[in-house]
C-alpha positions in Angstrom: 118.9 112.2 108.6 117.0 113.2 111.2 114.7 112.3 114.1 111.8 114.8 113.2 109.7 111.9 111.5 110.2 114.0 108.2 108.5 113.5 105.0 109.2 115.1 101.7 105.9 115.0 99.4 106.6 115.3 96.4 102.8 115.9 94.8 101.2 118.5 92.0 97.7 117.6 92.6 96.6 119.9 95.7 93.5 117.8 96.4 95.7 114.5 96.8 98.3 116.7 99.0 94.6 117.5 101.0 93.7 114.0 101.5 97.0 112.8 102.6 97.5 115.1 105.1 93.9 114.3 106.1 94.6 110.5 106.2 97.8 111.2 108.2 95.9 113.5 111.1 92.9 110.5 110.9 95.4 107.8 111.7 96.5 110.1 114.7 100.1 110.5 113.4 101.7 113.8 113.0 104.7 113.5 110.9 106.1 116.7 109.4 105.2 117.0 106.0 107.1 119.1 103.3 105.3 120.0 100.2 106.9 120.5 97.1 104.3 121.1 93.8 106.4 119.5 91.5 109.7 118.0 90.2 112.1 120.3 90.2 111.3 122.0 93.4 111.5 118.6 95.4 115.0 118.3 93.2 116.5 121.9 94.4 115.2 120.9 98.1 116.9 117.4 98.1 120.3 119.1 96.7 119.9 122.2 98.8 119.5 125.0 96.4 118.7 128.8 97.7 116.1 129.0 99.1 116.4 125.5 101.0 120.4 126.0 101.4 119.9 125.9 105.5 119.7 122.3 106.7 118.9 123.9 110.2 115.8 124.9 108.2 115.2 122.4 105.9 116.5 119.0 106.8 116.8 116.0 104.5 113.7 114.0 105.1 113.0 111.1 106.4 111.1 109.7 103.4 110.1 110.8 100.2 106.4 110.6 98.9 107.1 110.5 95.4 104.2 111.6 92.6 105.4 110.2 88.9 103.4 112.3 86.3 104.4 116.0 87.9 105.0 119.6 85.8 108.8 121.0 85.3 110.7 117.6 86.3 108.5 114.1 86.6 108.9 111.5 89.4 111.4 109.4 87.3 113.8 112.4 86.6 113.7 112.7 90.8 114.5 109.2 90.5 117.2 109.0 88.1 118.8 112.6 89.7 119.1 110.6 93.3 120.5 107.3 91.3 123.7 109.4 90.7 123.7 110.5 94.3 125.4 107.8 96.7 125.2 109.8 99.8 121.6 110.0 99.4 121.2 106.3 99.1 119.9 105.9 102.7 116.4 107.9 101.7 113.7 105.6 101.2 111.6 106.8 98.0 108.1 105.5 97.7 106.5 106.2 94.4 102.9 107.1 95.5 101.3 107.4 92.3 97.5 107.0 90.0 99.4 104.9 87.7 98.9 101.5 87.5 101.4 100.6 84.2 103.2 97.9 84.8 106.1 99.7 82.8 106.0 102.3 84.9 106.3 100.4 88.0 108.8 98.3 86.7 111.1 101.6 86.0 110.6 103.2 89.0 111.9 100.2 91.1 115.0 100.1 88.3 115.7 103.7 88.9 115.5 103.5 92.6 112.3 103.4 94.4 111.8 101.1 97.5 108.2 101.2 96.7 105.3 101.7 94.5 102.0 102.6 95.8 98.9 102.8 94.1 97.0 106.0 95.5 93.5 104.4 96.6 90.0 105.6 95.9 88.5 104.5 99.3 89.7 107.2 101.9 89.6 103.7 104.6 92.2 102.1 102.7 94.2 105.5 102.5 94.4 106.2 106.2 95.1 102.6 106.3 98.4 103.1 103.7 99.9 106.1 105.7 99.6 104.1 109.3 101.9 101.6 107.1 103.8 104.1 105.6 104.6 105.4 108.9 105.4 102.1 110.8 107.5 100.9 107.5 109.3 104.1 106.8 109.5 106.3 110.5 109.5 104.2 112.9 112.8 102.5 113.0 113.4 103.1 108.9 113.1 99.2 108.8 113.8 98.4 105.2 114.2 94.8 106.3 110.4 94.4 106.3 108.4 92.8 103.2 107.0 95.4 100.9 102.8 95.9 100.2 101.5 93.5 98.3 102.2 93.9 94.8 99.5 93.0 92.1 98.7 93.3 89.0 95.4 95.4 88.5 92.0 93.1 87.6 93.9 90.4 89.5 94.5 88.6 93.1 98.0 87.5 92.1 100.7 88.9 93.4 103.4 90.3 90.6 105.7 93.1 90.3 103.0 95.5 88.8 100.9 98.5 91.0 101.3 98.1 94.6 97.4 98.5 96.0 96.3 97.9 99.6 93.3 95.8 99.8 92.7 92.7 98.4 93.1 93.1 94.5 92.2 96.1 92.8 89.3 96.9 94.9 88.5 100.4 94.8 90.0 101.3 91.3 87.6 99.9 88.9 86.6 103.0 87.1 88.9 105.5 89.0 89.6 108.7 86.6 93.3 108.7 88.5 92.4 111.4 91.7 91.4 111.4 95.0 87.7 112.4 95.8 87.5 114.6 98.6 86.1 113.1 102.0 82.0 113.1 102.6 80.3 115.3 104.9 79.6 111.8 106.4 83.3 111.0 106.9 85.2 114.5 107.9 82.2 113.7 110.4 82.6 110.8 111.3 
């Protein structure tokens, strides 16, 4: 580990990879953030395959932002590759995904996962998830704390199904499963 506040992103969508470093630099937090565009290049960096072989260069992170649906190797194959590795156990994994299947949920917190979030539609309630992710996750890695809300989507109750900030699903009804990109009215404002 390290003390560089450290997150590895694992995301193949460049426009959600946009918005969350937007939301990060809107909450005023300025994590280092580590892109990787899909499955198995977040893989080769967590084992430390050529051309990530220097830790000096590129440390283990602090956290991993974990997309599910992803080209070459998907989020559960990340998943089920760190399940086998017990000195890796320490790295939080937070599925931040569209999805909102309960099965997928479900297997991503069998495989490993500490977390799964929801990505939101309203950009509010994403700089409001990264300010959490970031006093859950960097300050202190408290695993101790009670995780998000979870909640089934078209329903107030809590369950084991898609973590979503907010109350409910608000935000998601009619989402086609990407970010849009901020307003003239809020990069402004």
């Amino acid at each position: 580990m390290n003390d560089r506040n450290l997150i590895l992103v694992a995301e193949d969508n460049r426009d959600d990879m946009f918005l969350l470093r937007w939301a990060f630099t809107r909450a005023g937090l300025a994590p280092e953030i580590i892109h990787m565009p899909d499955g198995e290049a977040t893989l080769d960096y967590l084992k430390g395959t050529p051309p990530f072989d220097d830790r000096a260069l590129h440390p283990l992170p602090e956290l991993l932002l974990l997309d599910i649906k992803m080209p070459k190797a998907n989020g559960f194959d990340v998943l089920a590759w760190l399940a086998t590795r017990p000195d890796l156990s320490w790295l939080p994994v937070v599925v931040f995904s569209a999805s909102v299947f309960p099965a997928e949920v479900q297997r991503a917190i069998e495989l490993g996962a500490r977390e799964f979030l929801t990505k939101p539609s309203a950009l509010d309630e994403l700089v409001l998830l990264v300010r959490r992710l970031h006093d859950r996750w960097l300050i202190g890695n408290r695993p101790g704390l009670p995780p998000f809300d979870f909640v089934h989507p078209g329903s107030s109750q809590p369950s084991e199904a898609a973590c979503l900030l907010g109350q409910g699903t608000s935000g998601l009804e009619g989402r086609e499963g990407s970010l849009a990109a901020p307003s003239d009215q809020e990069r402004l404002g």
